[in-house]
C-alpha positions in Angstrom: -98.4 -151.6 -14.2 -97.0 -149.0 -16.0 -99.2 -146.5 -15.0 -101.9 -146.5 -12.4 -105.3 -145.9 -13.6 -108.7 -145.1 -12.1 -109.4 -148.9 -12.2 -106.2 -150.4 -10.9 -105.6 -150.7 -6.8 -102.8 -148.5 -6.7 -100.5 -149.9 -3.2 -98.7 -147.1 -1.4 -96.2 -147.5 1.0 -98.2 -144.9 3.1 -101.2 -147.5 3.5 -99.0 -150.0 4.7 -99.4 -150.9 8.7 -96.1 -151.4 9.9 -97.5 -151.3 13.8 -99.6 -154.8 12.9 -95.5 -156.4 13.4 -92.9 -155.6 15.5 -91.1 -157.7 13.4 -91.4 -156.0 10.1 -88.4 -153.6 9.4 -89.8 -150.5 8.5 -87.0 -148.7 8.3 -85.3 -150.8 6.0 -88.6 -150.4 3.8 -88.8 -147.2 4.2 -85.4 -146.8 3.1 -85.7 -148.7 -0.3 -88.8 -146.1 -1.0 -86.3 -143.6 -1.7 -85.5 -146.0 -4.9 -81.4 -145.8 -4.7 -81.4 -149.1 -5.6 -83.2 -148.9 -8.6 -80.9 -145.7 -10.2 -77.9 -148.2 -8.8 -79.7 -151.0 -10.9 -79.9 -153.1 -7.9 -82.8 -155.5 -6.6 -85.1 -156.1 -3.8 -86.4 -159.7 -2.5 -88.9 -159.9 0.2 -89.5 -162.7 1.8 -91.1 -164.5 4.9 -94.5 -166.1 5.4 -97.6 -165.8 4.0 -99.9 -162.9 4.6 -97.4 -160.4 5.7 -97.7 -157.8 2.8 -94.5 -158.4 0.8 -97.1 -158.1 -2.3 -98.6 -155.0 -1.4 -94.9 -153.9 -0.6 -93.5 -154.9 -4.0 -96.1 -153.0 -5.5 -95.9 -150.1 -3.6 -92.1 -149.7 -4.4 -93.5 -150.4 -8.4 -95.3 -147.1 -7.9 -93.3 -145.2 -6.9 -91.0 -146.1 -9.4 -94.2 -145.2 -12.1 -94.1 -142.0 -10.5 -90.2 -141.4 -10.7 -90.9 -142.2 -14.5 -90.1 -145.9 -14.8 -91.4 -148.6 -16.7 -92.6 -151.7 -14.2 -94.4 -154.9 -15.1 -95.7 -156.7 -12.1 -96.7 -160.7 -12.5 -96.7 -164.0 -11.1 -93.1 -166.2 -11.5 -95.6 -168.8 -12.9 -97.5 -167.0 -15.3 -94.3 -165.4 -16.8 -92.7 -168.9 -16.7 -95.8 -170.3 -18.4 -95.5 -167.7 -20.8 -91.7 -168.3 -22.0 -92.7 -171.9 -21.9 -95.8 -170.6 -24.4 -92.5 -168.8 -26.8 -90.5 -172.2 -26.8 -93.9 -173.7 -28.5 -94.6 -171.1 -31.2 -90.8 -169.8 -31.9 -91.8 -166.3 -30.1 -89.4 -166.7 -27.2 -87.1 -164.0 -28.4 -89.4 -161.7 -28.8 -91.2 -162.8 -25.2 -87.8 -162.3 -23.4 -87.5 -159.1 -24.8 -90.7 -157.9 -23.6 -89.2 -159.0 -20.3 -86.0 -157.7 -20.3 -87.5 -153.9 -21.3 -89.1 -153.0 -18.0 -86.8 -150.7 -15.6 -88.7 -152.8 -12.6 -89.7 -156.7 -13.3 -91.3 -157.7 -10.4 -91.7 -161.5 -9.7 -94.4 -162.3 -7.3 -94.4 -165.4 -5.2 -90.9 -166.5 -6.7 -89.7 -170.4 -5.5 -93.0 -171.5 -5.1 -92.6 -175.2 -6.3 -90.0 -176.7 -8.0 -88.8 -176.1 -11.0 -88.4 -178.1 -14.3 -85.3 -177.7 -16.7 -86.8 -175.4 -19.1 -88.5 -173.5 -16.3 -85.0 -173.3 -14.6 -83.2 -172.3 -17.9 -85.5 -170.0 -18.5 -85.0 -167.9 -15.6 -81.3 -168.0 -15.9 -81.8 -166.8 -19.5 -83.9 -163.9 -18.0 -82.1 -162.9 -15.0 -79.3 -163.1 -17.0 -80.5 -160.1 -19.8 -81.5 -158.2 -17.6 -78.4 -157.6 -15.4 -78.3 -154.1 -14.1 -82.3 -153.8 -14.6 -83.7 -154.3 -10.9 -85.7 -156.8 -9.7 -88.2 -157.0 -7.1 -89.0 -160.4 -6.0 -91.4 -161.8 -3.6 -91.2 -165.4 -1.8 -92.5 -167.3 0.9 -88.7 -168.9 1.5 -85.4 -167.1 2.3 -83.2 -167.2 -0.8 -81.0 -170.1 0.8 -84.0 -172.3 0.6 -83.9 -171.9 -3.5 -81.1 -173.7 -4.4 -82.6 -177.6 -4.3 -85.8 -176.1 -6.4 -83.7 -176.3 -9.4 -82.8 -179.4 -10.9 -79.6 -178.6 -12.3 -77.2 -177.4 -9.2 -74.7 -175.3 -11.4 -77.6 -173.2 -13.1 -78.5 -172.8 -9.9 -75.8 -171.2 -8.5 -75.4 -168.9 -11.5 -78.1 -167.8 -11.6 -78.8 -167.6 -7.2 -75.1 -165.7 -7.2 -76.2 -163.0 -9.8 -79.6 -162.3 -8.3 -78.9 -162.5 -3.9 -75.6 -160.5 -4.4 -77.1 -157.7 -5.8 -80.0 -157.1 -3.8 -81.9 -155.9 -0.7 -82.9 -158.3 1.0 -85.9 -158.0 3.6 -86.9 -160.4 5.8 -90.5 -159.7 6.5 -92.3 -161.9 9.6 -95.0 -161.3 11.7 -98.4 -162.6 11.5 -100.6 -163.3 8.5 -102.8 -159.2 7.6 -105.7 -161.9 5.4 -107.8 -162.9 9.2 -108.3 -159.4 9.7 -109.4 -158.9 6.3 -112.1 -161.8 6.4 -115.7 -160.5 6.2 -117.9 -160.1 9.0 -121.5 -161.1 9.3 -123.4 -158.2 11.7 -125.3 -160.6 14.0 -128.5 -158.7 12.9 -128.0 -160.4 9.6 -127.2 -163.8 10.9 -130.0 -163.5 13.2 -132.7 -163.0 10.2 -130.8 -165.8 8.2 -132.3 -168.3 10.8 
């Protein structure tokens, strides 16, 4: 996500709805577009239910860092813990964690999904832990305080949960799910001709 191109979907904080929720605070997102944290090397976690655009939101604060000049890599938690788990099995975990800790924006998308293993949790320690003063923007589906039993070991837990909640934004995104409206429609012309 370094740089949009013709082929990528490109999320802008302009194409968000903020009317579909009264709940979502669109002031406080708003707010975070004007990217202080980031120059303050501070983070951003979203959270709150599924479906309520704290992807297209993480992206849309990516861009705008792209646009500032910034380097972001956007990915899933589980395919960047799969791949630190694929550096522990050919010796390139250095040089993976590296690639990690470059980025002026890592964000994590769909963080504290399941829970974690040992490595998995070290892992993240290790990284959140480089990269201290690079921000973060992380997505969930659970509030940071529902984090702490997904790791198996309670002090690398609250290592590495006290680095990453205190210095961050934290949004609390509800409202209803955006994915029904989204669902394709059959006209009734062309479910008529289907029977």
């Amino acid at each position: 996500m370094t740089r949009p191109t013709a082929r990528s979907r490109a999320f802008s904080l302009e194409e968000f709805d903020f009317t579909a929720s009264s709940k979502l605070p669109a002031a406080q997102i708003r707010d975070l577009g004007a990217l202080r944290w980031l120059h303050a090397g501070e983070s951003v976690i979203l959270f709150g239910p599924v479906g309520v655009g704290k992807t297209h939101i993480a992206q849309a604060l990516g861009h705008l860092a792209v646009r500032q000049g910034a380097h972001v890599r956007f990915a899933k938690t589980s395919r960047i813990l799969a791949d630190l788990a694929g550096g522990h099995a050919d010796r390139t975990w250095e040089k993976r964690i590296r690639e990690l800790v470059r980025p002026d924006v890592l964000i994590l998308d769909d963080f504290a999904m399941r829970q974690l293993s040992a490595a998995q949790a070290d892992d993240l320690y290790e990284l959140v832990s480089e990269r201290q003063g690079r921000s973060l923007i992380i997505t969930s589906n659970r509030a940071p305080s529902d984090w702490y039993p997904l790791f198996p070991n309670p002090v690398v837990a609250e290592s590495l949960l006290d680095r990453l909640i205190n210095t961050s934004h934290q949004v609390i995104m509800n409202g209803p799910s955006y994915r029904p409206n989204k669902r394709p429609r059959t006209s009734t012309a062309a479910a008529a001709k289907a029977d």
